[in-house]
N, C-alpha and C positions, 0 to 999 in steps of 0.2 A: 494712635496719632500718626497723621503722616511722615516717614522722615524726609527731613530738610537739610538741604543746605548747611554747613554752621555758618554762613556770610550768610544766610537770612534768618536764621533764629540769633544771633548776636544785634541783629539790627531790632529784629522783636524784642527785646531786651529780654532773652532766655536767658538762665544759664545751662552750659553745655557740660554733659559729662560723656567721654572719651572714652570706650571701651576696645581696645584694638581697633580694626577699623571699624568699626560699626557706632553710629553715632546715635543718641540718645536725646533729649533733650527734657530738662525737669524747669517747669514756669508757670506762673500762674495764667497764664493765656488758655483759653478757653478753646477745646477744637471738637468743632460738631463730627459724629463719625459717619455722618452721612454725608458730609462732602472731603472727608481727607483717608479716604480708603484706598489701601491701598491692593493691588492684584498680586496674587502669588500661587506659587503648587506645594504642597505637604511634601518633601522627599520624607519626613523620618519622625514620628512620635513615640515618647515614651510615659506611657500612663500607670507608672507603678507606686509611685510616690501620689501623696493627697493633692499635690498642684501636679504639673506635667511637663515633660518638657517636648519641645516641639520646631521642626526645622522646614523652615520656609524657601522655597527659591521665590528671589524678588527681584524688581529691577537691580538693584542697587550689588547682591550677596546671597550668599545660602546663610540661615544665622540663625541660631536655637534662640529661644526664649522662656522663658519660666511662663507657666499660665498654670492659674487659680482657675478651676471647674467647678466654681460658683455658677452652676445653670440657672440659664436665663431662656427662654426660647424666642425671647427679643434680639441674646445679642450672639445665638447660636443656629441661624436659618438653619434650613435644610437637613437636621437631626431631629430624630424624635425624642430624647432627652438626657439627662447627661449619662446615663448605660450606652445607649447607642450610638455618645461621642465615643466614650471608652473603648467600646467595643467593636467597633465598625473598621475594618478596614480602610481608614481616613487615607492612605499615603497613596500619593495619583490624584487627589481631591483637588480642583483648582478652587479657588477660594478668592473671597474679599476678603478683608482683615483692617483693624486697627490696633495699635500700640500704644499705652498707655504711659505716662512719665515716668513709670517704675520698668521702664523697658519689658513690658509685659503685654502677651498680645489677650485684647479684652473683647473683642468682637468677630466673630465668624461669618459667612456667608458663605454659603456650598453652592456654586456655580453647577458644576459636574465633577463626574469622576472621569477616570484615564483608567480601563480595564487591564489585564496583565497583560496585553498586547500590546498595552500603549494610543488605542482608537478610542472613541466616544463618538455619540449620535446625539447631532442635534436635539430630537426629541426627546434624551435625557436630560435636557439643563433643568436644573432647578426653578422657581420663579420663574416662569421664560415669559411673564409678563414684561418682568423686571428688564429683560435684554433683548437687544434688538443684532441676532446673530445671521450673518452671509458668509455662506462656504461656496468656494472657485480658486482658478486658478486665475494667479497673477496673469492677464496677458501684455503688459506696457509699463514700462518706468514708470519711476515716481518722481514725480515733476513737482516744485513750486506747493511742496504742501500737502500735494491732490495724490490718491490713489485711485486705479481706477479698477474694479472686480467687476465681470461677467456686463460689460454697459454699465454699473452704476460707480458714479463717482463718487469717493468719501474724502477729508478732511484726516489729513494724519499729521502728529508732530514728531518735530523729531527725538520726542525722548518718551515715544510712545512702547509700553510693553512688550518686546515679543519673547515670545516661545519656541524654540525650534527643539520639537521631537521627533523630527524625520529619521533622525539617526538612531535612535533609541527605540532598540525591538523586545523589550520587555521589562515590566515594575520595576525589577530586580536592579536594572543597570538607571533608576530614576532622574539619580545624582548626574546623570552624563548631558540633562537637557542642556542646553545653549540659551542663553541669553543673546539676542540679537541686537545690536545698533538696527535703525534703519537705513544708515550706507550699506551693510553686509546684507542686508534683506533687499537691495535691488542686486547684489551682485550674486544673487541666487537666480537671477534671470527668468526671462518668461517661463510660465507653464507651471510655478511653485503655488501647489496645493497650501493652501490656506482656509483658517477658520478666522473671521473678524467682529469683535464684539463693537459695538458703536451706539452713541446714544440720541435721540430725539437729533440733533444737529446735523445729525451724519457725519459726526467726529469719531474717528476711531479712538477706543479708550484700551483693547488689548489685543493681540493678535498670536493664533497657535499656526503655524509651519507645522503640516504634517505629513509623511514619508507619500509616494504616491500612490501606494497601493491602501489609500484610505476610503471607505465608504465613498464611493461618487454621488454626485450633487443629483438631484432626479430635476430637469424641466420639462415643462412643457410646452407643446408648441401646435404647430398646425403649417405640414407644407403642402405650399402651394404649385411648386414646379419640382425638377428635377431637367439636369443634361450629365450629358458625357464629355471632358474633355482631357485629350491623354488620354494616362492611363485614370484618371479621378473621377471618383461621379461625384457629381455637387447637386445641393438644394438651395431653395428658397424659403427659409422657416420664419415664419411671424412668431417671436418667443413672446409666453404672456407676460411673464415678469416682467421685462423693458417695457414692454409696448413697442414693439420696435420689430422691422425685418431686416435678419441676416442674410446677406445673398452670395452665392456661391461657395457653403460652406461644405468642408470636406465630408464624406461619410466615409467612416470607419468599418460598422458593421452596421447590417439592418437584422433583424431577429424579427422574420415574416414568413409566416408557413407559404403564401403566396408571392414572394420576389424571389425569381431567380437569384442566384451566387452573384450573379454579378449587373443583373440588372434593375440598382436602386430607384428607378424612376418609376418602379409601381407604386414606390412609396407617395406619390406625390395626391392632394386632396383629402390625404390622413391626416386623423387627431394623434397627439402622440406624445411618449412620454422617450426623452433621450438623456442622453450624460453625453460628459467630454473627456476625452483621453488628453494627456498631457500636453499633445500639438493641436488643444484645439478642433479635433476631428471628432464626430459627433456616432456615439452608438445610438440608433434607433428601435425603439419598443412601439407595434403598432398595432400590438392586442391584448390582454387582459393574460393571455395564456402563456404568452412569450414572455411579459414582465414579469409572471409571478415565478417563472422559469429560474431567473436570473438573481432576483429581489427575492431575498428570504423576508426582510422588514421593507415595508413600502408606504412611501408618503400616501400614494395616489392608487385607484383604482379606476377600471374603464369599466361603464356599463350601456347597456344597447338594447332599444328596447321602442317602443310604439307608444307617443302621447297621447295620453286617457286625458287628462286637464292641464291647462297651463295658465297663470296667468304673470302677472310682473315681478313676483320675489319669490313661484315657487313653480315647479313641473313634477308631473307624475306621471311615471313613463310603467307599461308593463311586459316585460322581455317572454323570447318565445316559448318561454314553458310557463308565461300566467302570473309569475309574480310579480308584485306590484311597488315601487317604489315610487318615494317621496323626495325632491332632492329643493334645495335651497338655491336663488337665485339673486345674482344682485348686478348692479350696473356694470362691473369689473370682468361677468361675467362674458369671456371674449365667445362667438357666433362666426361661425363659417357654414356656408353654401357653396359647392362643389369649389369654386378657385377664387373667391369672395369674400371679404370681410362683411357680414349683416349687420341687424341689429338684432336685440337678441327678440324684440317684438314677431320678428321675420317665423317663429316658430308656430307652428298652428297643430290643433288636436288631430293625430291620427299622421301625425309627421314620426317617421323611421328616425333617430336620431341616436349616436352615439358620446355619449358626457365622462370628459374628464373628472374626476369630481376627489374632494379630499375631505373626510369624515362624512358630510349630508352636504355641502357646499360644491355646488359644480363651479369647476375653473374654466373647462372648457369646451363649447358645444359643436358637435358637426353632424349637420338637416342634409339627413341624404335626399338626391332627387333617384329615386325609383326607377324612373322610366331611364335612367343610364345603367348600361347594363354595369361600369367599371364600379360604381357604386353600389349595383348587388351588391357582387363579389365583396365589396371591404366590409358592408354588411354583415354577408355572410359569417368572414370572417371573425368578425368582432361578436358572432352566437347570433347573430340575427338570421334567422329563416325561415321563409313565408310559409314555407311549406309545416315543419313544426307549428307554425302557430294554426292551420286548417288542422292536423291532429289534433291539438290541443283542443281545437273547438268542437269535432266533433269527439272527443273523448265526453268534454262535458256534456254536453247536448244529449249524451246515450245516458250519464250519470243522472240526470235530470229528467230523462224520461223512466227511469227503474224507481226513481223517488217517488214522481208525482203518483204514478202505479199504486206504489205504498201508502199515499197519501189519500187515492181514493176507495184504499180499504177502509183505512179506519177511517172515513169522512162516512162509508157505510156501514161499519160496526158502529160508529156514534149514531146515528137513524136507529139504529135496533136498539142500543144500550136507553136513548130518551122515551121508544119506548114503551122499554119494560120499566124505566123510571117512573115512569106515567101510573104505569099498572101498579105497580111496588105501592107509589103513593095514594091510592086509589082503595088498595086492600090494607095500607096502613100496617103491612108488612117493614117492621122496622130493620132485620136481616135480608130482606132482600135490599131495599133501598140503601144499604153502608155500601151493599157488594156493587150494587149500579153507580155509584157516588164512581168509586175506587175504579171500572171500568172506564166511565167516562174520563176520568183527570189525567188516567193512563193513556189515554188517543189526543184528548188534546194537551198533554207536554209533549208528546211525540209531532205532531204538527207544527207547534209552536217550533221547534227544536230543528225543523226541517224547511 
């Protein structure tokens, strides 16, 4: 059950029982726990006894509660069943939860966990159907309601969840998180690393503060210029998330075997994958070799390679050593030509092209034009090269000429083997004709096979 109020459960005509501060409520009022759930983290369980006891940070208090391990896997998401409640390392777990009028918590929900670090990965949430989660950093107050993270604006109230574990560097110190008001969560000022859960409305429903040396957010983009001024080099990045162009945004660092230390504007007419440092200033990834450099786990990957088919919801691209991939396409999917926004129709078979892409879904495409020399080069860079793929072809082309070779042996031992078949059936030699059987089926699985 959610806790309330006692000025609104005395109006609900509950009656209230008073346990220290922590308040309770016993009534016959009916409460769905699918809309009065409440959010929290596990600091501390103790599963020795037949029930358990169990300490929640919540908005409200840290507060044990007695729970019955009556398993249910209805009202115990995210465990495989009640051993692996028992048993599992629960504490760090952020959770949903309800409490029942016996001040007893009756319902589960495993969100994530918090490792002995104290970090989590997106890609580990539980259900992430269920949740709709945006990690960035704060850049702007919070106005009138409105937050606004990386371009998109959400819906916040003021007696929305947070979590501040920025300061807490290990499980062990759990009990140190901070419950934040949201006045104290603007007066952590721009640049606070943030994870924000929000649902269908784009109302924030929980939000985790994490230290800043947390996993950084991966986007993607596609820039189109580059200048110098000062000592600053700036870009012009079309990011796909927004739909939106940034202009004159600081670079941090670029990780390019080909730009210069200090000269970011070769970056520019690149697909690319970058993060943001805490002012805002953008690291940039603008090959497949550099990301994975950096990126142990990685949303995104870059591949590069030469259109064999394409048509409206899919491309098949095959890169300079031959292999052939399949990749997924959809209208979201953003299209650049050299300093251009296309469409993504603009692609045509036997087009050079290098694709963003996350699982088999391309995010986002860049159609080189060839005849630029600058777009060799980023080619190049990103594994594409013309010259490997004439090896490649003439590598096959010899394999294929020592085959067919093979191929007009036995097409000539089959003339011989039909025949002595001939003759076999002729003399009504029943041992020769099994061994002619067995010759011939031998040349042709071997053709068939080649």
């Amino acid at each position: 059950m959610k806790l309330r109020r006692i000025e609104s459960l005395v109006l609900a005509g509950a009656m209230v029982l008073s346990t220290g501060s922590l308040v309770f409520a016993d009534s016959n009022i009916k409460m769905d726990n699918e809309t009065n759930l409440e959010y929290g983290i596990i600091t501390d369980f103790d599963s020795s006894k037949e029930g358990a006891l169990i300490k929640i940070l919540n908005q409200d208090e840290k507060i044990y509660s007695n729970m019955e391990l009556d398993f249910d896997e209805d009202e115990f998401l995210g465990y495989d069943n009640e051993d692996d409640f028992r048993n599992s390392d629960i504490i760090g777990d952020v959770i949903k939860y309800s409490v029942n009028t016996d001040g007893e918590v009756d319902y589960i929900e495993k969100i994530l966990d918090l490792d002995d670090d104290m970090k989590f990965e997106i890609n580990d949430i539980k259900f992430e159907d269920n949740y709709k989660v945006k990690k960035g950093m704060l850049t702007d107050d919070i106005e009138n309601g409105k937050l606004e993270l990386d371009n998109n604006n959400f819906d916040i109230k003021s007696d929305v969840i947070i979590f501040d574990i920025s300061e807490v560097e290990n499980i062990s110190d759990i009990e140190d998180i901070e419950i934040l008001s949201l006045k104290s969560l603007e007066d952590k000022g721009e640049g606070a690393h943030v994870n924000i859960f929000y649902n269908d409305d784009d109302e924030v429903e929980m939000m985790i503060l994490n230290s800043d040396d947390m996993d950084k957010t991966e986007y993607i983009g596609y820039i189109l210029d580059g200048n110098q001024k000062s000592d600053n080099t700036l870009v012009d990045i079309y990011d796909i998330d927004s739909g939106k162009m940034d202009e004159d945004i600081v670079v941090a660092e670029l990780n390019s075997s080909l730009a210069d230390e200090k000269d970011y504007i070769n970056a520019k007419e690149r697909a690319v994958v970058y993060t943001k440092n805490i002012d805002g200033e953008l690291e940039i990834f603008t090959n497949q070799q550099d990301f994975e450099d950096v990126f142990e786990d990685r949303d995104y990957e870059f591949v590069t390679g030469k259109v064999i088919e394409d048509s409206s919801s899919r491309i098949k691209i095959k890169d300079a050593s031959g292999r052939k991939e399949s990749i997924t396409l959809n209208a979201n999917t953003a299209t650049f030509e050299t300093d251009e926004k296309v469409d993504i129709s603009d692609i045509d078979t036997d087009d050079i092209v290098t694709i963003i892409k996350k699982g088999k879904k391309a995010k986002l495409i860049k159609i080189y034009d060839m005849s630029e020399e600058s777009d060799q080069e980023i080619a190049k860079e990103n594994g594409w090269d013309e010259s490997d793929e004439d090896e490649y072809i003439i590598d096959v082309a010899n394999d294929l000429i020592e085959d067919a070779k093979v191929i007009i042996e036995k097409v000539d031992n089959l003339k011989e083997s039909k025949k002595n078949l001939e003759d076999a059936l002729n003399s009504k030699d029943k041992d020769e004709i099994k061994d002619c059987i067995e010759e011939i089926k031998e040349d042709l699985e071997f053709i068939n096979n080649h």
